[in-house]
ZADO-1210 file (C-alpha; in nm, 4 decimals, padded with zeros to 6 digits):
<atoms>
<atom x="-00.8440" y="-00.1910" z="02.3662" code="UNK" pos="1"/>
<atom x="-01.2227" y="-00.0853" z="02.3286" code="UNK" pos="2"/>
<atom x="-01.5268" y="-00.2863" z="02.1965" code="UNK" pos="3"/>
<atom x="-01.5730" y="-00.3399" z="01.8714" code="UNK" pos="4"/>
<atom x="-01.6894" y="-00.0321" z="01.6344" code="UNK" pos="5"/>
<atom x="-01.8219" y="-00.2439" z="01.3879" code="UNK" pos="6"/>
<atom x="-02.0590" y="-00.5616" z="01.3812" code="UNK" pos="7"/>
<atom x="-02.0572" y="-00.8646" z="01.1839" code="UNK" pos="8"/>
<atom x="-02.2801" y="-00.7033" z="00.9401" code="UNK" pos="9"/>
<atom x="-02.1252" y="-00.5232" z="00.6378" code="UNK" pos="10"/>
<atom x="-02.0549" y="-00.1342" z="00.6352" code="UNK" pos="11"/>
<atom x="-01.9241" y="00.1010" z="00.4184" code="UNK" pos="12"/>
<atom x="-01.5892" y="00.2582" z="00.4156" code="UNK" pos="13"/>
<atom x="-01.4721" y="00.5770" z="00.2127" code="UNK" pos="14"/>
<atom x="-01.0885" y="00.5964" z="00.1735" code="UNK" pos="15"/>
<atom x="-00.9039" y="00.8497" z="00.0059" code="UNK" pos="16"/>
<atom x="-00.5526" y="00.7407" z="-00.1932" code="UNK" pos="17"/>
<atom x="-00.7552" y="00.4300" z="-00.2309" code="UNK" pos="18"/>
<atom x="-00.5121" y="00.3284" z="-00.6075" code="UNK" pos="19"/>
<atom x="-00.2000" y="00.3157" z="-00.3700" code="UNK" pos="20"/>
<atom x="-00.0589" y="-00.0213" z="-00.2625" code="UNK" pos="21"/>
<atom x="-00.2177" y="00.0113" z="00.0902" code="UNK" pos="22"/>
<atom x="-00.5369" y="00.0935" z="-00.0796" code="UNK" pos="23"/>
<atom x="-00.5684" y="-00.1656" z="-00.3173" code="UNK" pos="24"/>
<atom x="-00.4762" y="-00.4245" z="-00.0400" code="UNK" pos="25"/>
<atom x="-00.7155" y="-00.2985" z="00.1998" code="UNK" pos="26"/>
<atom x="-00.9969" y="-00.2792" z="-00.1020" code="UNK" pos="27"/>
<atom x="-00.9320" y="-00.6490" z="-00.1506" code="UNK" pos="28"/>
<atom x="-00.9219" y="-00.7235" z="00.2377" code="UNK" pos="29"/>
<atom x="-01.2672" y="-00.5308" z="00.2877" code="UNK" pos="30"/>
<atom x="-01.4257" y="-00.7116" z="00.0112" code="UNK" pos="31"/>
<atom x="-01.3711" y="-01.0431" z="00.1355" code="UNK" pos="32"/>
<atom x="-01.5002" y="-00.9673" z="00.4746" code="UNK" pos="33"/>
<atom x="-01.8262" y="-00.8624" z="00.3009" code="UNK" pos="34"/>
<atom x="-01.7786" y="-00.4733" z="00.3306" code="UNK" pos="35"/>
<atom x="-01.7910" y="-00.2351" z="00.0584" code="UNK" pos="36"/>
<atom x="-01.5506" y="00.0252" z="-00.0411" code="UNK" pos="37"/>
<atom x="-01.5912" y="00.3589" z="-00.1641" code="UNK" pos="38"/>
<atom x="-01.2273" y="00.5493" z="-00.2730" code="UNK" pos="39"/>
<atom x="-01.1272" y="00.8553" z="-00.4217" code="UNK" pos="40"/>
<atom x="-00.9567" y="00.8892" z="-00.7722" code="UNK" pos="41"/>
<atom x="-00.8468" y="01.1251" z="-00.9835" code="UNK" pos="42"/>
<atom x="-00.9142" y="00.9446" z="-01.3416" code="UNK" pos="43"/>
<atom x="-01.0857" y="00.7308" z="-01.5166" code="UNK" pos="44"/>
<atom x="-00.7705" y="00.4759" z="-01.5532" code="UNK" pos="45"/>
<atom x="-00.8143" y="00.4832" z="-01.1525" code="UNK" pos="46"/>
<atom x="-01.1388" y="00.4339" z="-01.1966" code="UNK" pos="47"/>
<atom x="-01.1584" y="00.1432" z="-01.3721" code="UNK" pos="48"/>
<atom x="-00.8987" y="00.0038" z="-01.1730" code="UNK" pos="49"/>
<atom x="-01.0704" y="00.0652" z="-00.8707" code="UNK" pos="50"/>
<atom x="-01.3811" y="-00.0856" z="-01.0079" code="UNK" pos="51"/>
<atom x="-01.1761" y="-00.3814" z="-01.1235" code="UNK" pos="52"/>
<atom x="-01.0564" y="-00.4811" z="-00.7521" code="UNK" pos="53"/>
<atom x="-01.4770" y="-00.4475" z="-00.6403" code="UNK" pos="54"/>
<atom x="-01.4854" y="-00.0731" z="-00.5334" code="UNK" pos="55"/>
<atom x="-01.6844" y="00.2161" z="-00.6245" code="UNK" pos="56"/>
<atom x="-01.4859" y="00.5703" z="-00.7285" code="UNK" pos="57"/>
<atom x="-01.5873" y="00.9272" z="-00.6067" code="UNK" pos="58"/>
<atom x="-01.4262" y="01.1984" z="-00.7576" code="UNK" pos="59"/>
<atom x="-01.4303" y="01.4435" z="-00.4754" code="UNK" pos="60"/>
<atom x="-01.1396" y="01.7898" z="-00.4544" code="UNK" pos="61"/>
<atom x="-00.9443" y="01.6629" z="-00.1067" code="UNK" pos="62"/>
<atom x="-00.8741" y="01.9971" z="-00.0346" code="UNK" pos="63"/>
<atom x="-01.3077" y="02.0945" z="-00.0396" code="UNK" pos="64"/>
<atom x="-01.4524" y="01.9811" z="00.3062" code="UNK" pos="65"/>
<atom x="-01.8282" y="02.0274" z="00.1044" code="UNK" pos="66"/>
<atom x="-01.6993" y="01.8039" z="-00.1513" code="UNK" pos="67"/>
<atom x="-01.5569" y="01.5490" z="00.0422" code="UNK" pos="68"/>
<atom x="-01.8896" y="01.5831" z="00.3092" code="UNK" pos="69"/>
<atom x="-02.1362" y="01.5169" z="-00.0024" code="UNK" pos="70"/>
<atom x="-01.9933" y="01.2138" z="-00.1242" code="UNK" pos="71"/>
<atom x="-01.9341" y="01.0697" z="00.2883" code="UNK" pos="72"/>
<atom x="-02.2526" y="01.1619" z="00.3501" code="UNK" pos="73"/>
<atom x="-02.4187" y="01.0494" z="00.0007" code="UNK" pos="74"/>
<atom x="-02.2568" y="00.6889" z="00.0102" code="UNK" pos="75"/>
<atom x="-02.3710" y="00.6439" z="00.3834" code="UNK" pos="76"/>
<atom x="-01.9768" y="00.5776" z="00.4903" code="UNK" pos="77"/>
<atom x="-01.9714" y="00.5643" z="00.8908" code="UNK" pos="78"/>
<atom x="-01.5664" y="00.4787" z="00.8199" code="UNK" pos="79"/>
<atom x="-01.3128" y="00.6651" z="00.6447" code="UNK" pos="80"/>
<atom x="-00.9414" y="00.6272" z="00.6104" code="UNK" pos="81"/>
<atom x="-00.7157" y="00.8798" z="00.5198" code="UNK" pos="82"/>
<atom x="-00.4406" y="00.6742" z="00.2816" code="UNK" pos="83"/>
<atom x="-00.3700" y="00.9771" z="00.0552" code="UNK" pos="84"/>
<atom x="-00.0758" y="01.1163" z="00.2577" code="UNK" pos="85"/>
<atom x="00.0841" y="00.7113" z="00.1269" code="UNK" pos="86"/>
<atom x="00.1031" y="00.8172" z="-00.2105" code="UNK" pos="87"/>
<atom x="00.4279" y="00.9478" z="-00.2028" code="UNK" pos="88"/>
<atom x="00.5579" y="00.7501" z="00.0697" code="UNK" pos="89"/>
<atom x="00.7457" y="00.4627" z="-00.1490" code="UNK" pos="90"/>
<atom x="01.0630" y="00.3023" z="-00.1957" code="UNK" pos="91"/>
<atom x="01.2792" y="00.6317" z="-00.2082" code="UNK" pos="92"/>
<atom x="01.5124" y="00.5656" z="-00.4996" code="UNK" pos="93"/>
<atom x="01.2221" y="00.7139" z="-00.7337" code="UNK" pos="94"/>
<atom x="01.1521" y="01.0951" z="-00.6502" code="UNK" pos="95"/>
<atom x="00.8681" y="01.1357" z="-00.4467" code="UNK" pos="96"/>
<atom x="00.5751" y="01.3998" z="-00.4814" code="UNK" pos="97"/>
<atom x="00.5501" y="01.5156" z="-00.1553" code="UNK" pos="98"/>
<atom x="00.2102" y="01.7473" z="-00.0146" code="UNK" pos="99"/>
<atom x="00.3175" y="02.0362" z="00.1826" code="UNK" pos="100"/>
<atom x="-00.0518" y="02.1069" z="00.2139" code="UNK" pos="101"/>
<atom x="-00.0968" y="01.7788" z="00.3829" code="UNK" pos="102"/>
<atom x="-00.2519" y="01.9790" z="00.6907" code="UNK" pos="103"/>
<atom x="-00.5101" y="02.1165" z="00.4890" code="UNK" pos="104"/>
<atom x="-00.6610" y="01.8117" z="00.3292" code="UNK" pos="105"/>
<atom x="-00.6615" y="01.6609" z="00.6695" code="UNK" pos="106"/>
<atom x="-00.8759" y="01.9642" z="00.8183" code="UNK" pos="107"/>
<atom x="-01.0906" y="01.8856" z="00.5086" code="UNK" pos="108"/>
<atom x="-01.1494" y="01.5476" z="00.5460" code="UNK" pos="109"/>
<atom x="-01.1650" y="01.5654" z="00.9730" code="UNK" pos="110"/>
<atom x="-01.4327" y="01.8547" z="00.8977" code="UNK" pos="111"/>
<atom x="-01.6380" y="01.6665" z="00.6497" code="UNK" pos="112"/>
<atom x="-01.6272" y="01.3387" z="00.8644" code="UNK" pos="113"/>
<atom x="-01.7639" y="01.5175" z="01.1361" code="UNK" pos="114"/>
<atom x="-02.0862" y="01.6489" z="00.9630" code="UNK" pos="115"/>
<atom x="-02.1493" y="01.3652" z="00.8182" code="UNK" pos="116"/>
<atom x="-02.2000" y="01.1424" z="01.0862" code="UNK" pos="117"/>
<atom x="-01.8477" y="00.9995" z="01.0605" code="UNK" pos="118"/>
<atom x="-01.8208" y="00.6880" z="01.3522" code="UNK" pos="119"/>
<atom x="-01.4824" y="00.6688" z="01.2777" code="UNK" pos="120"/>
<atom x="-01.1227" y="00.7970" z="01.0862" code="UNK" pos="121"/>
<atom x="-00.7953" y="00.6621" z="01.0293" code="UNK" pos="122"/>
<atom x="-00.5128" y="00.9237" z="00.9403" code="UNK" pos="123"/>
<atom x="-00.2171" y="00.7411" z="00.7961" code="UNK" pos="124"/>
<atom x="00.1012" y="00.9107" z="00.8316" code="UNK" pos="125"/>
<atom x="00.4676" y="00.8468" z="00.8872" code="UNK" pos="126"/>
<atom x="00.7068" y="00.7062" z="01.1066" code="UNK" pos="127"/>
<atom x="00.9498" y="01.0008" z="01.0606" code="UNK" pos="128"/>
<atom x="00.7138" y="01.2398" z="01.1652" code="UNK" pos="129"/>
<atom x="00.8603" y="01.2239" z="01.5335" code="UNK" pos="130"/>
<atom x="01.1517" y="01.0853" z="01.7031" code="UNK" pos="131"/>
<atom x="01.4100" y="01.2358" z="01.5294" code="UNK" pos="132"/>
<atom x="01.7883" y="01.2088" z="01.6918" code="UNK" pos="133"/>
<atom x="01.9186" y="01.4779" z="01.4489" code="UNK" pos="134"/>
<atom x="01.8647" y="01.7997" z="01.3452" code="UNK" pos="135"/>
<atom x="01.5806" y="01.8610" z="01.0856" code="UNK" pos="136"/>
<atom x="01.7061" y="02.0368" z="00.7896" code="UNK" pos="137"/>
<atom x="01.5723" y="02.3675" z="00.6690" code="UNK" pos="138"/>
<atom x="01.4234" y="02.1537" z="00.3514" code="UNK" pos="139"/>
<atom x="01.2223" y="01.9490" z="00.5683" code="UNK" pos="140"/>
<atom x="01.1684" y="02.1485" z="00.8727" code="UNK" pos="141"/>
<atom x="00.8140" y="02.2955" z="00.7442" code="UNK" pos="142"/>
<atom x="00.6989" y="01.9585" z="00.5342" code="UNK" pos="143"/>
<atom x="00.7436" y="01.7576" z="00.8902" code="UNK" pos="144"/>
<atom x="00.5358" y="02.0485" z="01.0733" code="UNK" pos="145"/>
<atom x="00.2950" y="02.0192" z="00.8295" code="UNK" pos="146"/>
<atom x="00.2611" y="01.6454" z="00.8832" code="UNK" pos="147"/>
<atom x="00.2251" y="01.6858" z="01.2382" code="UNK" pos="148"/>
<atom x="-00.0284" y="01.9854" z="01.1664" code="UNK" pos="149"/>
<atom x="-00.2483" y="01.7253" z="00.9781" code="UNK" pos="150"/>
<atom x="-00.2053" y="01.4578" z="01.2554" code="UNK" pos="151"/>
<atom x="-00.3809" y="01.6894" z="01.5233" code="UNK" pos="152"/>
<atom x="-00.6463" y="01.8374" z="01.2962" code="UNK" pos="153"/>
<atom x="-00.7554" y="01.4665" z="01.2654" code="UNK" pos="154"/>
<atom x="-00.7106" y="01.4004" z="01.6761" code="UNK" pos="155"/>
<atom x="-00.8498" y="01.7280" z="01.7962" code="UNK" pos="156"/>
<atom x="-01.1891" y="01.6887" z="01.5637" code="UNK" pos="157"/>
<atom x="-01.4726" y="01.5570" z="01.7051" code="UNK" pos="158"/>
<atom x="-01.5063" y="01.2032" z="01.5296" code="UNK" pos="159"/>
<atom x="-01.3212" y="00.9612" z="01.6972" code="UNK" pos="160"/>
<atom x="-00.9920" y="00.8478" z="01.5209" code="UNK" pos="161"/>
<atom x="-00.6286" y="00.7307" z="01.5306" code="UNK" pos="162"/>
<atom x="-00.3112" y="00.8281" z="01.3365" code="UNK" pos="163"/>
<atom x="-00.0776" y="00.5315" z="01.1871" code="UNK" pos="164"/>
<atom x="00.2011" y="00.6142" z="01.1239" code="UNK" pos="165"/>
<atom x="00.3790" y="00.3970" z="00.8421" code="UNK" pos="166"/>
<atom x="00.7115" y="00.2835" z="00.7531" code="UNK" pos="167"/>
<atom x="00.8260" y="00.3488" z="00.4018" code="UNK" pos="168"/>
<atom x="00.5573" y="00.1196" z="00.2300" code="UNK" pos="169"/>
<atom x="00.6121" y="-00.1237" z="-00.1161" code="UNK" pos="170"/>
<atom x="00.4586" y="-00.3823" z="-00.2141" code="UNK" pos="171"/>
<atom x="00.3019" y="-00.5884" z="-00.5422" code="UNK" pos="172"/>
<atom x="00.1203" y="-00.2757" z="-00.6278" code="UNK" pos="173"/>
<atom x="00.3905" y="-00.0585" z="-00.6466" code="UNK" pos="174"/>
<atom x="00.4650" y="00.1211" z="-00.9843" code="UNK" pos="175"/>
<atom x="00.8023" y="00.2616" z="-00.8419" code="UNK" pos="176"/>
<atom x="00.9639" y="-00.0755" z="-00.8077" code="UNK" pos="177"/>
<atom x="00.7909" y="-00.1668" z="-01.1941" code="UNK" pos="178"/>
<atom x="00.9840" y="00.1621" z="-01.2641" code="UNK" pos="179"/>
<atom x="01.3048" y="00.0486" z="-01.1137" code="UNK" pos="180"/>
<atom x="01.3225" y="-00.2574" z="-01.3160" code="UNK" pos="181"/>
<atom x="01.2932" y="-00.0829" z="-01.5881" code="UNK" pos="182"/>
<atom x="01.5239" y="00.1661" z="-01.5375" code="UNK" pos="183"/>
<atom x="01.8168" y="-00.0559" z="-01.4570" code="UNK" pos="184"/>
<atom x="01.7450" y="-00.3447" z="-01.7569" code="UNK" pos="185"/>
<atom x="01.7693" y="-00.0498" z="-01.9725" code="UNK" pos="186"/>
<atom x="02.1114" y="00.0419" z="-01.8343" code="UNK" pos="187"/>
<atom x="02.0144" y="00.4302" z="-01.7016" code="UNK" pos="188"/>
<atom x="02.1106" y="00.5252" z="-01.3660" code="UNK" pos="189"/>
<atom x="01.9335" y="00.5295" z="-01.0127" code="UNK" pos="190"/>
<atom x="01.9985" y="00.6624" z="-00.7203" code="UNK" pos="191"/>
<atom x="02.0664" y="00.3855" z="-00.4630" code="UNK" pos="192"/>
<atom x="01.9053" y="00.5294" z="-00.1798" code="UNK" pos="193"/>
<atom x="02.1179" y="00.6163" z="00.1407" code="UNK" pos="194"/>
<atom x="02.3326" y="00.3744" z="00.3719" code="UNK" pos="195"/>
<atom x="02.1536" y="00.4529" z="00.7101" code="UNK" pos="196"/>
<atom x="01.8586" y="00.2135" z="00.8793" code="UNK" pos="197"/>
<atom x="01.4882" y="00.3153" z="00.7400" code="UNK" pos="198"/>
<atom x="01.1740" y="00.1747" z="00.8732" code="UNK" pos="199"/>
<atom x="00.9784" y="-00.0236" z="00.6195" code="UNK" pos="200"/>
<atom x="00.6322" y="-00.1606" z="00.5479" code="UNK" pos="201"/>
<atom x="00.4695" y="-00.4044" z="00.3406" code="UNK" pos="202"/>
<atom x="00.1410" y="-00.3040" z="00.1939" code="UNK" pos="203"/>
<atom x="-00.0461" y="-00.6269" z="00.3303" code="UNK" pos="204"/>
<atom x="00.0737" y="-00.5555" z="00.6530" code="UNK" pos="205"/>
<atom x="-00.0272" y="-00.2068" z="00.6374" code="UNK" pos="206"/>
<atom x="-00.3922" y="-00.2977" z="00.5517" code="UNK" pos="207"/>
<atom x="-00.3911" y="-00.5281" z="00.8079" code="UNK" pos="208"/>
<atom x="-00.3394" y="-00.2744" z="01.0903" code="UNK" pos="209"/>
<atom x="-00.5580" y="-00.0457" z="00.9674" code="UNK" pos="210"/>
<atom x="-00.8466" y="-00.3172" z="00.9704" code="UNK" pos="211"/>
<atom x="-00.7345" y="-00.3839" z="01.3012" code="UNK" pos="212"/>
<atom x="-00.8168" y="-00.0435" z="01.3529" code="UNK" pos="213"/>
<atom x="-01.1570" y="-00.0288" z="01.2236" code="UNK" pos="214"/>
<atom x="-01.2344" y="-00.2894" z="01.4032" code="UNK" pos="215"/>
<atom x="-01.0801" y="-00.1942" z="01.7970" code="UNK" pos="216"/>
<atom x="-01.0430" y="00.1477" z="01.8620" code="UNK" pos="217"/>
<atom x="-00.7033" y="00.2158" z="02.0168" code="UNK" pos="218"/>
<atom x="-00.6445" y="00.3102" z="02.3601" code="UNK" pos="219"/>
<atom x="-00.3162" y="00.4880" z="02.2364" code="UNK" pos="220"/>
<atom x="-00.4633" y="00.7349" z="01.9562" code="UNK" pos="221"/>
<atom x="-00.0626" y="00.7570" z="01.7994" code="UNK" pos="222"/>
<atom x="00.0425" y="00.4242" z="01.6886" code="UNK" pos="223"/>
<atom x="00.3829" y="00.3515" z="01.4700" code="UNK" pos="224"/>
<atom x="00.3294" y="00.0740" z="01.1974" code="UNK" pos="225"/>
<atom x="00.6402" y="-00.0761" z="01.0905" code="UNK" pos="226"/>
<atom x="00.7915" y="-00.4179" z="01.0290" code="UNK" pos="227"/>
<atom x="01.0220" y="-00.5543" z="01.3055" code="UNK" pos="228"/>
<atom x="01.3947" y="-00.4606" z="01.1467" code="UNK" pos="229"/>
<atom x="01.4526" y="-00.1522" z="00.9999" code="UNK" pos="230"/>
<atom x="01.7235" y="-00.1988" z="00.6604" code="UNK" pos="231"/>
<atom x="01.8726" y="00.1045" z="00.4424" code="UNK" pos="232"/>
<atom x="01.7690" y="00.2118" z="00.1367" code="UNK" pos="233"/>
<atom x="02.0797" y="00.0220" z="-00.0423" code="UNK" pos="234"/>
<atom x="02.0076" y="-00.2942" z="00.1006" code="UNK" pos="235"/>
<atom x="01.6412" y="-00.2728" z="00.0003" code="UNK" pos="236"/>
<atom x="01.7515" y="-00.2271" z="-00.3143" code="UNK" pos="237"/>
<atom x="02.0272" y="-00.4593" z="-00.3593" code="UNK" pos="238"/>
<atom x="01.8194" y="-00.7938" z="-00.2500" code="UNK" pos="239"/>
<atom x="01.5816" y="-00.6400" z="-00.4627" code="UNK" pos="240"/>
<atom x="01.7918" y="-00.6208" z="-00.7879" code="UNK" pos="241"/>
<atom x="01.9831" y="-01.0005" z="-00.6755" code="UNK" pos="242"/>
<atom x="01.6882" y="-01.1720" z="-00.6651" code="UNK" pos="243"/>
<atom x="01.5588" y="-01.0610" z="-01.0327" code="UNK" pos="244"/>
<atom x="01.9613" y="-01.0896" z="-01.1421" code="UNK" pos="245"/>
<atom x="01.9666" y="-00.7864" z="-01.2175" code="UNK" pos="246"/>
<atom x="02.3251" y="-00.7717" z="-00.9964" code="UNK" pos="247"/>
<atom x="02.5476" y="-01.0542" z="-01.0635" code="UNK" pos="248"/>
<atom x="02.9229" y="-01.0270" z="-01.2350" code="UNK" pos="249"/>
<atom x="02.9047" y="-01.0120" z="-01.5553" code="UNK" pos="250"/>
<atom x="02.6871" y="-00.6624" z="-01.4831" code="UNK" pos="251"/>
<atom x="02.8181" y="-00.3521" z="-01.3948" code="UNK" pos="252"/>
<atom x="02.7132" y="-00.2250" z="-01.0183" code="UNK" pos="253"/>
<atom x="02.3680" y="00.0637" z="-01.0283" code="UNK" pos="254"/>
<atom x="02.4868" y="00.3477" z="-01.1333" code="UNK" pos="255"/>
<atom x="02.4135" y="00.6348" z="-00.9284" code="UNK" pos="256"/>
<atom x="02.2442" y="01.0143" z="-01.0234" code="UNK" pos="257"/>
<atom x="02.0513" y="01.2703" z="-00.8093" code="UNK" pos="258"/>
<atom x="01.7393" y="01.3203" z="-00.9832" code="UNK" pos="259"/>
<atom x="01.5688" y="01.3536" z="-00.6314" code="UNK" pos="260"/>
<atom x="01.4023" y="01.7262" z="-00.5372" code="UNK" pos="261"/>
<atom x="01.5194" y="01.8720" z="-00.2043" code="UNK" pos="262"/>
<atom x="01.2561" y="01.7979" z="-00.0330" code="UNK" pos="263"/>
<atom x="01.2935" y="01.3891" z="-00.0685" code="UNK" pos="264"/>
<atom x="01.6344" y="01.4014" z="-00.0540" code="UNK" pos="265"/>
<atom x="01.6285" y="01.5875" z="00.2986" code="UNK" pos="266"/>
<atom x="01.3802" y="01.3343" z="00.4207" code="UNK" pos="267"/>
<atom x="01.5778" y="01.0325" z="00.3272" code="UNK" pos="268"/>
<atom x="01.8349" y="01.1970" z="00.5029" code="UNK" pos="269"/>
<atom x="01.6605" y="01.2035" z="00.8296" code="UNK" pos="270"/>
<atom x="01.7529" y="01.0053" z="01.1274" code="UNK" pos="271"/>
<atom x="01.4662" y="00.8698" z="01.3980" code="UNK" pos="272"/>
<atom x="01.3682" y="00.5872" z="01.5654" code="UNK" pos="273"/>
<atom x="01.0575" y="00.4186" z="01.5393" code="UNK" pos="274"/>
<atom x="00.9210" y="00.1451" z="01.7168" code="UNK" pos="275"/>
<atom x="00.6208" y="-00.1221" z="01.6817" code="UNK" pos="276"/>
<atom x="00.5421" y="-00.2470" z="01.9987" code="UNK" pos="277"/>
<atom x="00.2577" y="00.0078" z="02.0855" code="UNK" pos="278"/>
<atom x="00.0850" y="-00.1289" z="01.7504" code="UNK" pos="279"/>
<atom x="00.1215" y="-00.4219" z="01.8112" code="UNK" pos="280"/>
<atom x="-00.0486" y="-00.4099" z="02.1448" code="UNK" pos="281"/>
<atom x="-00.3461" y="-00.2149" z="02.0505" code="UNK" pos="282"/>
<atom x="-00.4421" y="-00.3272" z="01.7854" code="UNK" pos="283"/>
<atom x="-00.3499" y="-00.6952" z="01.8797" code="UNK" pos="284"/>
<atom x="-00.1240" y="-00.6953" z="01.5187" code="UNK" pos="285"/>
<atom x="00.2061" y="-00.8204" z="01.4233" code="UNK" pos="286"/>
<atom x="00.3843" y="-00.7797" z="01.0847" code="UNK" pos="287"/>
<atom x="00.3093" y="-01.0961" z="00.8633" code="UNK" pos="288"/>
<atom x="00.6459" y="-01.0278" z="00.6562" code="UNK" pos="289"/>
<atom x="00.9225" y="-00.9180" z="00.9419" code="UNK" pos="290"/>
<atom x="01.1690" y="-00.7560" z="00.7368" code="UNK" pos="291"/>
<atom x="01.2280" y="-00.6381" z="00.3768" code="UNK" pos="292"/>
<atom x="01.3272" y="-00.9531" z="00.2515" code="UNK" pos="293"/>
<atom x="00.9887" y="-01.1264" z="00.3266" code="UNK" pos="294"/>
<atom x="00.8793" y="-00.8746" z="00.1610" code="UNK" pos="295"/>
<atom x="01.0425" y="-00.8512" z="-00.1602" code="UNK" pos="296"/>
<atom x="01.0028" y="-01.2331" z="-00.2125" code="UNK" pos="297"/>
<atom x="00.6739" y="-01.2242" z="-00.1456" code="UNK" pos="298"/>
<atom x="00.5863" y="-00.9519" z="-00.4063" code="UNK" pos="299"/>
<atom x="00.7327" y="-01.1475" z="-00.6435" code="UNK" pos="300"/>
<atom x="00.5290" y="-01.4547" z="-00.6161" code="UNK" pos="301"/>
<atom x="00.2487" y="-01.2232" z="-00.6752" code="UNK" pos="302"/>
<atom x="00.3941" y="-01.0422" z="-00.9803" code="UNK" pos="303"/>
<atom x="00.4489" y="-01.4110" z="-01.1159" code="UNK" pos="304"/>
<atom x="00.1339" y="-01.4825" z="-01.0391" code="UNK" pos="305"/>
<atom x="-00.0600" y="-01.2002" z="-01.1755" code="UNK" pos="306"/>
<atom x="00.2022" y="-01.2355" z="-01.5341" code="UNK" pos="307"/>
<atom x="00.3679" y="-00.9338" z="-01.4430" code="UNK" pos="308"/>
<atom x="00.6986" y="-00.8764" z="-01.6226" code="UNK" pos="309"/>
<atom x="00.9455" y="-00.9867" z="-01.3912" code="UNK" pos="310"/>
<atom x="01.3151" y="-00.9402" z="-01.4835" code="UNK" pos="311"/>
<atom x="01.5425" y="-01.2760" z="-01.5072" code="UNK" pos="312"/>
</atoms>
C-alpha cells in the first residue's frame, strides 16, 4: 500500500450514482470525516434527497465528457467515484436496468477526470465481471465485455485509479427490498432468485472500502469487494421474508413468475468465483457484516429506527 492521497484536511469528492445505497452510505461516511460531497442526480426528488443526507447535486449527462469535466472542474473535486454502474446491481429478485453502454460513460468520466486535474478515481464494478467457470451466454456475452471495456478505459487513463468490483449490494437504502415487502404482503408473485452461491455486499461495507480507497492507493489496481460467504439468491430471500414473518405456516410459500428481461436473468445465471482476500490486504479492510444474515438484521434495526414500514 502507498501513502496517503489525502490529508487530514477536508476535500471534495464528486460521485456519480450518488442516490444508490453505496452512495448514500458513503455521503454520510464523508460527511462525518469533515469532507464534502458533490453527486450526480437525475431529479429534483434526488435532489432533495441528496441535499437532505449533507450533499450538493450536479446535474451533469454521464455519457458528455464536457459536461461531466465542467461540473469536476467547477466544484474543485480532486476525487471522484464512479458508483453509477451500482444502480442496477441489487438484490436480483426485482428486474434490473442494466447499461450496455457502461463503457462509454466510463470513457466519459476517465476523460473528464483527466482534464480536470482529477488526483484520483474509483470505478465500481462487479464481481462477475471475471472468473467465470461456465460458459457466458449469448445474452450476457456483450453486457460482460462491455463491463470489462469500462474497467480499462478507467485503468488505461491517465489519472490514477482502481476498479472495485462489488458483490450484489443491499442494504437500508434499498427500494428493491421496500418493493419486495410489498409485493409479497399483497399476495403477488416474485421470482425467488436462483439456487446457486452469489457473492453479496452490504452497502456500509461497500462505502467502507471505497474510503479505504481514497485514502491508500492500491498496489493491486483490480480489487474484488465482497463479504466473506457467498449465499443464493433463495436463501437471501428466505431469511429475509422469516425474519419480517412474512414465511411462517399459516402462509402459503412465494410464489414464483419470470418478470425478469434476458439480460438479468442470464446474469443471475452465471457461475464465478470471487474472492476477498486481495481487498482486504490493500486496502487494510474487512467486511463489518460477514454474511447476508448480518446483513439483513442489521438493515432492519435501521428501518426501525428511521420508522420505516417494516412488515410483522
Amino acid at each position: 500500500m502507498t501513502d496517503e492521497i489525502v490529508s487530514s484536511e477536508s476535500f471534495t469528492v464528486f460521485i456519480t450514482g450518488v442516490i444508490t445505497p453505496v452512495g448514500q452510505a458513503l455521503t454520510h461516511l464523508l460527511n462525518a470525516q469533515g469532507h464534502n460531497v458533490i453527486g450526480t442526480v437525475s431529479s429534483s426528488r434526488q435532489a432533495e434527497e441528496l441535499r437532505a443526507i449533507g450533499g450538493t447535486p450536479a446535474y451533469p449527462d454521464l455519457y458528455r465528457a464536457g459536461e461531466l469535466r465542467s461540473v469536476i472542474a467547477g466544484t474543485g473535486a480532486k476525487i471522484v467515484v464512479n458508483l453509477a454502474p451500482q444502480a442496477p446491481n441489487h438484490p436480483p429478485q426485482i428486474d434490473a436496468n442494466w447499461d450496455l453502454q457502461i463503457a462509454e460513460a466510463a470513457s466519459a468520466l476517465a476523460q473528464a477526470s483527466a482534464e480536470a486535474g482529477v488526483e484520483y478515481l474509483v470505478h465500481t464494478s462487479y464481481a462477475f465481471a471475471d472468473g467465470q467457470t461456465g460458459e457466458e451466454s449469448a445474452e450476457a456475452r456483450p453486457f460482460l465485455k462491455a463491463v470489462r471495456a469500462a474497467e480499462r478505459a478507467v485503468l488505461e487513463s491517465p489519472v490514477p485509479s482502481c476498479v472495485l468490483r462489488f458483490g450484489t449490494v443491499y442494504g437500508a437504502e434499498s427500494p428493491e427490498l421496500l418493493q419486495l415487502i410489498a409485493t409479497i404482503k399483497a399476495g403477488r408473485a416474485v421470482h425467488p432468485g436462483f439456487a446457486h452461491k452469489t457473492h453479496w455486499l452490504y452497502a456500509t461495507d461497500a462505502a467502507e472500502a471505497i474510503n479505504a480507497a481514497l485514502h491508500a492507493r492500491p498496489a493491486v489496481e483490480t480489487l474484488t469487494v465482497t463479504d466473506d460467504h457467498p449465499a443464493s439468491a433463495v436463501e437471501f430471500l428466505q431469511y429475509f421474508c422469516q425474519t419480517q414473518g412474512l414465511l411462517t405456516p399459516d402462509k402459503p410459500r412465494i410464489a414464483v413468475r419470470r418478470p425478469f428481461s434476458k439480460l438479468h436473468e442470464a446474469l443471475q445465471h452465471l457461475h464465478y468465483e470471487a474472492g476477498n482476500a486481495a481487498a482486504k490486504e490493500e486496502l487494510n479492510w474487512s467486511p463489518r457484516f460477514a454474511d447476508y444474515k448480518q446483513g439483513i438484521d442489521d438493515l432492519l434495526i435501521s428501518w426501525r429506527a428511521m420508522m420505516e414500514p417494516v412488515a410483522h
